[in-house]
N, CA, C and O atoms as a GROMACS GRO file, in nm:
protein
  360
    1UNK      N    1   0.083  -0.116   0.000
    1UNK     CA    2   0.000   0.000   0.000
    1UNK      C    3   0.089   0.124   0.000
    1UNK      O    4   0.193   0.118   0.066
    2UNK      N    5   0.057   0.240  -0.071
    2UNK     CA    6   0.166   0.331  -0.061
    2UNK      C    7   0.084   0.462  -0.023
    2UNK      O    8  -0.020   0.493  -0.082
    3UNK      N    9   0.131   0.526   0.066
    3UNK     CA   10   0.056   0.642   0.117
    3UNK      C   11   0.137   0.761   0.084
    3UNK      O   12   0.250   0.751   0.035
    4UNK      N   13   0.067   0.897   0.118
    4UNK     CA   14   0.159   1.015   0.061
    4UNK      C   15   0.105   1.086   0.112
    4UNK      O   16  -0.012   1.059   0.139
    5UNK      N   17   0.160   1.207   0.151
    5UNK     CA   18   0.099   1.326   0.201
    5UNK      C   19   0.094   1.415   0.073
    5UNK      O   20   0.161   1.388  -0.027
    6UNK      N   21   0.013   1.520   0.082
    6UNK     CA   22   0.015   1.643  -0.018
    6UNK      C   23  -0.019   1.524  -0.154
    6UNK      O   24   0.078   1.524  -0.229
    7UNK      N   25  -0.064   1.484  -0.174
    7UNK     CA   26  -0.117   1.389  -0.324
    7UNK      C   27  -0.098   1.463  -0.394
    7UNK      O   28   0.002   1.452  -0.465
    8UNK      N   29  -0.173   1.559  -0.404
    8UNK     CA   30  -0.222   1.632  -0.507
    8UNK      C   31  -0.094   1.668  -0.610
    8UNK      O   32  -0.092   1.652  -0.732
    9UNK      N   33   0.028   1.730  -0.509
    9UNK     CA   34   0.162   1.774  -0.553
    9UNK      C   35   0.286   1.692  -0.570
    9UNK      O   36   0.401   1.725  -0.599
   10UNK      N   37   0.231   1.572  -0.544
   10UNK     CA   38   0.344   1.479  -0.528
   10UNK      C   39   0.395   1.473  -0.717
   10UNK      O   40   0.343   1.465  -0.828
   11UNK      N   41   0.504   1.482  -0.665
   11UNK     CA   42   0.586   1.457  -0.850
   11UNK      C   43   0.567   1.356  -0.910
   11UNK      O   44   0.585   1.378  -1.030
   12UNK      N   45   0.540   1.251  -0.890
   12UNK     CA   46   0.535   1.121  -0.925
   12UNK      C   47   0.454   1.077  -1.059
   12UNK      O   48   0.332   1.079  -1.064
   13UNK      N   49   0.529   1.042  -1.156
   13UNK     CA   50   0.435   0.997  -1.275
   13UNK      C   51   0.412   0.853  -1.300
   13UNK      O   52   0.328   0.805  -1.375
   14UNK      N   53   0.505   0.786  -1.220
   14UNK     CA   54   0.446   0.582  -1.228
   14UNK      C   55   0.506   0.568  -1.097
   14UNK      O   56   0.580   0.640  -1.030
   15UNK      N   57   0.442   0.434  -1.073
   15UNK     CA   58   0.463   0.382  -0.971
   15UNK      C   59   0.587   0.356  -0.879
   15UNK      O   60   0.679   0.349  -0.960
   16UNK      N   61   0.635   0.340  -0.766
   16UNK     CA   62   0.754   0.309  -0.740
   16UNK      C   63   0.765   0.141  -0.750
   16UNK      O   64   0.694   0.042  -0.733
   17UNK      N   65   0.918   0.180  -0.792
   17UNK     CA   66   0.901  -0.006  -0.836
   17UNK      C   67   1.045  -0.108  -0.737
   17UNK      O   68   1.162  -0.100  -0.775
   18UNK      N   69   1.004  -0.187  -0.624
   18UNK     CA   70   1.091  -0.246  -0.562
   18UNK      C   71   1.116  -0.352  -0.597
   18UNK      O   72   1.019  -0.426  -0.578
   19UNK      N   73   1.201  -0.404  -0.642
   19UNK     CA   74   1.216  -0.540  -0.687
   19UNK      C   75   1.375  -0.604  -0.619
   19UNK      O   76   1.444  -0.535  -0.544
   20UNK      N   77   1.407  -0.723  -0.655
   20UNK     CA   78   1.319  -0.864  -0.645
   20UNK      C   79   1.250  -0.815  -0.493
   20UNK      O   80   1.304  -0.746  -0.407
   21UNK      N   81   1.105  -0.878  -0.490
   21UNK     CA   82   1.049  -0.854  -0.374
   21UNK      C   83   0.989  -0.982  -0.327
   21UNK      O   84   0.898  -1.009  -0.406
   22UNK      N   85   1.000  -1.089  -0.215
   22UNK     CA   86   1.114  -1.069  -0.118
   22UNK      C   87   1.263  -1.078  -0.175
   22UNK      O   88   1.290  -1.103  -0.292
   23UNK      N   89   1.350  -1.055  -0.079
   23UNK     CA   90   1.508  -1.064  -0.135
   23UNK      C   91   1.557  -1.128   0.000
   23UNK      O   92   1.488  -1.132   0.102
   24UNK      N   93   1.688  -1.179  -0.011
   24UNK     CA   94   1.744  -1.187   0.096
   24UNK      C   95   1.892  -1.089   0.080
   24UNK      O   96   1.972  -1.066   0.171
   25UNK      N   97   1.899  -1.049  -0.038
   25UNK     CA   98   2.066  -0.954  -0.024
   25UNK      C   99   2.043  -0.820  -0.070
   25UNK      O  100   2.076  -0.724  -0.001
   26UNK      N  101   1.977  -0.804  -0.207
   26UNK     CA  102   1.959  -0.633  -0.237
   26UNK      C  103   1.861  -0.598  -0.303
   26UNK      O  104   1.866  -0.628  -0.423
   27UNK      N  105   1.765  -0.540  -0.263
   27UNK     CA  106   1.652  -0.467  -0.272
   27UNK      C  107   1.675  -0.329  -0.388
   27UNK      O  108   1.743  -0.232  -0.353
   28UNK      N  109   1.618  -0.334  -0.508
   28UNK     CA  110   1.657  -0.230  -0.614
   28UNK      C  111   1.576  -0.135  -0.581
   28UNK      O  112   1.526  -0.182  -0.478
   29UNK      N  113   1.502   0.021  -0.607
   29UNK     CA  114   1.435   0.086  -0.656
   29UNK      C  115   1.438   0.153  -0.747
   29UNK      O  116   1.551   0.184  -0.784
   30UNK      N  117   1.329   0.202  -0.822
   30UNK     CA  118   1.293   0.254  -0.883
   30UNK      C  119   1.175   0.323  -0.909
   30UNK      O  120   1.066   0.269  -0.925
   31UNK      N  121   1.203   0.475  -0.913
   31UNK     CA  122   1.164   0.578  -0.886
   31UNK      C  123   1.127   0.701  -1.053
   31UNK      O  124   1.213   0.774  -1.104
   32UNK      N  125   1.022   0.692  -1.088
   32UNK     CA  126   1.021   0.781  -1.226
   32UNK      C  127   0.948   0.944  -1.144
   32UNK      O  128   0.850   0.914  -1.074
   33UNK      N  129   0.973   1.073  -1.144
   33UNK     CA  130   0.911   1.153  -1.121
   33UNK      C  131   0.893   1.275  -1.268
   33UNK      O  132   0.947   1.266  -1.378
   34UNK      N  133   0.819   1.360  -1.229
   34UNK     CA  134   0.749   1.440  -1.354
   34UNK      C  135   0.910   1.566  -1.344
   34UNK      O  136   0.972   1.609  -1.441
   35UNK      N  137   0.932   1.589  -1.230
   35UNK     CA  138   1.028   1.718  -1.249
   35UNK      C  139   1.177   1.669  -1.210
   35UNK      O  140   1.162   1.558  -1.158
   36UNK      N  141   1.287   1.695  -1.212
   36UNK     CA  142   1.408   1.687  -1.172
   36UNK      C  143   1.423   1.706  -0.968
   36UNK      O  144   1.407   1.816  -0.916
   37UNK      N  145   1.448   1.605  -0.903
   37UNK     CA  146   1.424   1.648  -0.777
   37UNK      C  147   1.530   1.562  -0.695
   37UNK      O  148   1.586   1.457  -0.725
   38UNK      N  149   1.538   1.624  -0.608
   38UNK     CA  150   1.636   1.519  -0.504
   38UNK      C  151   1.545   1.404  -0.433
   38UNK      O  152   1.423   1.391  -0.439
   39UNK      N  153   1.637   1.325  -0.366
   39UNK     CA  154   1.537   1.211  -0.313
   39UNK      C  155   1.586   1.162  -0.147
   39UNK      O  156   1.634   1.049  -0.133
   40UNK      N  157   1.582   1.191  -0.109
   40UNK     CA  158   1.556   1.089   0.041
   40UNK      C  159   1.561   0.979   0.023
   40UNK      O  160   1.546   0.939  -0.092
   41UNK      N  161   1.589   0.876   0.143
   41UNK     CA  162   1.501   0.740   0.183
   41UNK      C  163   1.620   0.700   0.328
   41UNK      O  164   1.738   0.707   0.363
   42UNK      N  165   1.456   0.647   0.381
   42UNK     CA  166   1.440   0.584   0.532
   42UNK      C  167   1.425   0.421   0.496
   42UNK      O  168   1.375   0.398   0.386
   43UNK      N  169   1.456   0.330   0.560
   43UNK     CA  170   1.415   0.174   0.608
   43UNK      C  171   1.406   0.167   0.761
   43UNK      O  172   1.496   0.183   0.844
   44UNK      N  173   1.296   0.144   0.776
   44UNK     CA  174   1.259   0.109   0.904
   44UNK      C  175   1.222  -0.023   0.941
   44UNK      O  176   1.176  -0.096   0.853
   45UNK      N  177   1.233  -0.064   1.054
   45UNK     CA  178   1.129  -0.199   1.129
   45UNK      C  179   0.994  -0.181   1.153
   45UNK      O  180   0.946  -0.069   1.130
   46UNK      N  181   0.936  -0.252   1.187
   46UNK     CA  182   0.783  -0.290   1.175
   46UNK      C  183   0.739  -0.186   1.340
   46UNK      O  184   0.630  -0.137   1.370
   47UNK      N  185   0.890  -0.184   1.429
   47UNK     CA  186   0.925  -0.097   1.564
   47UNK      C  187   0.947   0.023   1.541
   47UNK      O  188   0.965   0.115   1.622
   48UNK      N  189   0.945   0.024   1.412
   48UNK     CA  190   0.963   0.207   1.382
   48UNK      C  191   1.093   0.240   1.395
   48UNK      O  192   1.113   0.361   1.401
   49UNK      N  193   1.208   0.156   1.404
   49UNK     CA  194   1.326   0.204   1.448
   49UNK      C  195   1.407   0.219   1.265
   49UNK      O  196   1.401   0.142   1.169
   50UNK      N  197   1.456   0.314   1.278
   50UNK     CA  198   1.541   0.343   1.140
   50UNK      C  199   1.662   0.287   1.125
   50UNK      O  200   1.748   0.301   1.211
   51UNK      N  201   1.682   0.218   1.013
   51UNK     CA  202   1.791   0.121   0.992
   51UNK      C  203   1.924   0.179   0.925
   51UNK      O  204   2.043   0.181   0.958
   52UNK      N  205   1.852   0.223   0.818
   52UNK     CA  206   1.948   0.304   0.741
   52UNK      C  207   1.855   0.416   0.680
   52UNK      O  208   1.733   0.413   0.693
   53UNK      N  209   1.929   0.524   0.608
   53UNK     CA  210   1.891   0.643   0.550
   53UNK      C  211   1.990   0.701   0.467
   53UNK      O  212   2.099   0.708   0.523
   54UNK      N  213   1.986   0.751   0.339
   54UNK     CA  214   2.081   0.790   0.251
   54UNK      C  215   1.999   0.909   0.160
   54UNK      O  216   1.887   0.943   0.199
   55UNK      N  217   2.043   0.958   0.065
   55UNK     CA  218   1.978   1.015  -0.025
   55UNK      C  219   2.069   1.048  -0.162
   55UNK      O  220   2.192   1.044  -0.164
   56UNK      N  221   1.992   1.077  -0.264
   56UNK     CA  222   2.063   1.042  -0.403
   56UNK      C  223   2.196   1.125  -0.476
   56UNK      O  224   2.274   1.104  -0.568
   57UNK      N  225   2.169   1.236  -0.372
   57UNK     CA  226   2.248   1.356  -0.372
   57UNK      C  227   2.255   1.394  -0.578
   57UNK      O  228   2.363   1.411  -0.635
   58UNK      N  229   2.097   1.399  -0.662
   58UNK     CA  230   2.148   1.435  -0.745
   58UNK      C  231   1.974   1.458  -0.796
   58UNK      O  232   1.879   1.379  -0.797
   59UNK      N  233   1.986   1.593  -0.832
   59UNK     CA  234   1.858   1.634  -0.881
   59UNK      C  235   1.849   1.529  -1.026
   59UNK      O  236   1.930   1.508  -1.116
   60UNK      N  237   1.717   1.480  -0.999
   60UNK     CA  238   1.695   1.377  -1.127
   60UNK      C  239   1.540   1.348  -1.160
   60UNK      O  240   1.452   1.364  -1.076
   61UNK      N  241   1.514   1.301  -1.298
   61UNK     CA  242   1.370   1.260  -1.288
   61UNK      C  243   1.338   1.133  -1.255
   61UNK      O  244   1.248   1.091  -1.182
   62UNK      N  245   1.454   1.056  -1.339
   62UNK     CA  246   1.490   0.924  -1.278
   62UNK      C  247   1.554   0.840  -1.182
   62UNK      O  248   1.670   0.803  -1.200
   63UNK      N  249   1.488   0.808  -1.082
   63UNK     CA  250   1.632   0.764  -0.937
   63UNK      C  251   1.608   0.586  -0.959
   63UNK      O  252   1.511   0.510  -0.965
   64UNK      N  253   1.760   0.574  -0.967
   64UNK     CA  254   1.766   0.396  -0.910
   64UNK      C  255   1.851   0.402  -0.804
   64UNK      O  256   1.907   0.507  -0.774
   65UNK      N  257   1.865   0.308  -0.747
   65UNK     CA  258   1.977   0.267  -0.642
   65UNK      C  259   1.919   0.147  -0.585
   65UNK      O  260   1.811   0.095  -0.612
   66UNK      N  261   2.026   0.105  -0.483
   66UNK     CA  262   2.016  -0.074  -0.451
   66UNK      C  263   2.027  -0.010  -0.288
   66UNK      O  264   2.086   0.094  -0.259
   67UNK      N  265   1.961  -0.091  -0.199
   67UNK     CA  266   1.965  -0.118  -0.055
   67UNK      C  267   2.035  -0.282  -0.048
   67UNK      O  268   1.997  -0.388  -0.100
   68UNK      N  269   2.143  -0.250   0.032
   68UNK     CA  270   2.210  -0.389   0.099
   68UNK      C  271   2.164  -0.462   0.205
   68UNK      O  272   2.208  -0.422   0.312
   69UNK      N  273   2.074  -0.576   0.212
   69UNK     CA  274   1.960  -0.569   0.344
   69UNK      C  275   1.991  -0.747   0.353
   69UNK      O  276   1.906  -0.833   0.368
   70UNK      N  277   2.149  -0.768   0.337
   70UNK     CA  278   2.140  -0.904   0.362
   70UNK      C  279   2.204  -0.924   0.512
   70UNK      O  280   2.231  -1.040   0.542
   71UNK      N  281   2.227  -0.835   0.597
   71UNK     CA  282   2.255  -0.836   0.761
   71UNK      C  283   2.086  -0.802   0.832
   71UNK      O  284   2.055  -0.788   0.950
   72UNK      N  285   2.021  -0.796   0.737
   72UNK     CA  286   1.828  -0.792   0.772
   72UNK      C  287   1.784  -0.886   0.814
   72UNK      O  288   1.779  -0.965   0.720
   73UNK      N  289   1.731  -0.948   0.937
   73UNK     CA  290   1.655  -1.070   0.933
   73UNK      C  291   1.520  -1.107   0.852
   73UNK      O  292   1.448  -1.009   0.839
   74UNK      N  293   1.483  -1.192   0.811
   74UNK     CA  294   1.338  -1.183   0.711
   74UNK      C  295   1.246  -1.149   0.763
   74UNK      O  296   1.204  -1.242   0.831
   75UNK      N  297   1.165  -1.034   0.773
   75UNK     CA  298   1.068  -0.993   0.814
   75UNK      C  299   1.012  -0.870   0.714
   75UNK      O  300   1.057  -0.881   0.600
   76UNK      N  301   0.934  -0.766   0.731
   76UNK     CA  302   0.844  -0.671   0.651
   76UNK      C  303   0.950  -0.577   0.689
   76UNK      O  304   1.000  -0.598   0.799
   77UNK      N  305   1.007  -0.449   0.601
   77UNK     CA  306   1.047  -0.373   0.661
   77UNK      C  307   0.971  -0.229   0.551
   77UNK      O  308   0.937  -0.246   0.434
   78UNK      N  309   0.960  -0.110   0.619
   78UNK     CA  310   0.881   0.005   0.554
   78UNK      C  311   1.011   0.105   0.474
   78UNK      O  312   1.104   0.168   0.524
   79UNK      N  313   0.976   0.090   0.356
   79UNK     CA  314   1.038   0.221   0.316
   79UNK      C  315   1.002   0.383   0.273
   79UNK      O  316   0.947   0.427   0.172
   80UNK      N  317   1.041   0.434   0.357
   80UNK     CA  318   0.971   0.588   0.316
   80UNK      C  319   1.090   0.696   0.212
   80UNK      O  320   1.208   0.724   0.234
   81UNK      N  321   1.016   0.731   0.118
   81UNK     CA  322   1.075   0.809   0.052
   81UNK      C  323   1.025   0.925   0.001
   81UNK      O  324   0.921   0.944  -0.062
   82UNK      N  325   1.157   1.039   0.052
   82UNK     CA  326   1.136   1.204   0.044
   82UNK      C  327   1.146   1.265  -0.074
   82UNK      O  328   1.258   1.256  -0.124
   83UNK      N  329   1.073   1.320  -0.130
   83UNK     CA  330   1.120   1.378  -0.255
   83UNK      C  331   1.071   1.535  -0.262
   83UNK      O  332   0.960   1.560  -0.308
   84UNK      N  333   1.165   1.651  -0.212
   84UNK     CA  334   1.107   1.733  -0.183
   84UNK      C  335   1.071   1.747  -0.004
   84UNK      O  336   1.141   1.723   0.093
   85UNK      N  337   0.893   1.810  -0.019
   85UNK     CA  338   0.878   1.793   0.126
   85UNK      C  339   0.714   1.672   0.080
   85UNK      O  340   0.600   1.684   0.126
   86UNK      N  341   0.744   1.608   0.018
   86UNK     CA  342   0.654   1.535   0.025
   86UNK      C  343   0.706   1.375   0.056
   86UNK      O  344   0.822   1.334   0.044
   87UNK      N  345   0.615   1.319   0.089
   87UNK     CA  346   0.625   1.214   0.164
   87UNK      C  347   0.564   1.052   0.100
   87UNK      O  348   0.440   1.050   0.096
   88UNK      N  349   0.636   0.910   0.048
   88UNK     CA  350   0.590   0.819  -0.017
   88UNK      C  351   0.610   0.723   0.079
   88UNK      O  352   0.714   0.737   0.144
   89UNK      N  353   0.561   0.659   0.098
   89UNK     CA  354   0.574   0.494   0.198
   89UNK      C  355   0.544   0.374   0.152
   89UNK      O  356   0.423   0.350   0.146
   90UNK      N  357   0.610   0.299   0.121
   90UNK     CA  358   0.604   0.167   0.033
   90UNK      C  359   0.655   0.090   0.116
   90UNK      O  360   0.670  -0.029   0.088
   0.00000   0.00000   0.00000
């Protein structure tokens, strides 16, 4: 389920796309937005506790990058991603 604050303004022109989903070593994303923007991202536990956090450091329309989540035990974990001051949760 992916939630967002501010909808209306969110940049986003397709879906965010996580793949392989489950994984046991690296988790891809992919990210298409309408304008050139920087990006955030949080991984959290199901405890709310933040695991890691990075960001793309590069105004873009297109963001990929890989999360290393094979020291993760198998369980659900939330990813939130900033783009701007708006807010995505996948």
């Amino acid at each position: 389920m992916r939630q967002s604050t501010n909808t209306e303004n969110i940049a986003v022109s397709s879906q965010i796309k996580l793949f392989p989903n489950p994984t046991s070593d690296v988790v891809n994303v992919h990210l298409d937005l309408q304008q050139a923007s920087d990006l955030q991202y949080h991984l959290y536990d199901l405890q709310g506790r933040l695991l890691f956090r990075g960001n793309t450091f590069k105004k873009a329309i297109v963001h990929d990058f890989s999360l290393d989540v094979r020291d993760l035990v198998a369980e659900v974990y939330v990813l939130k991603l900033v783009v701007e001051d708006k807010v995505l949760v996948e």
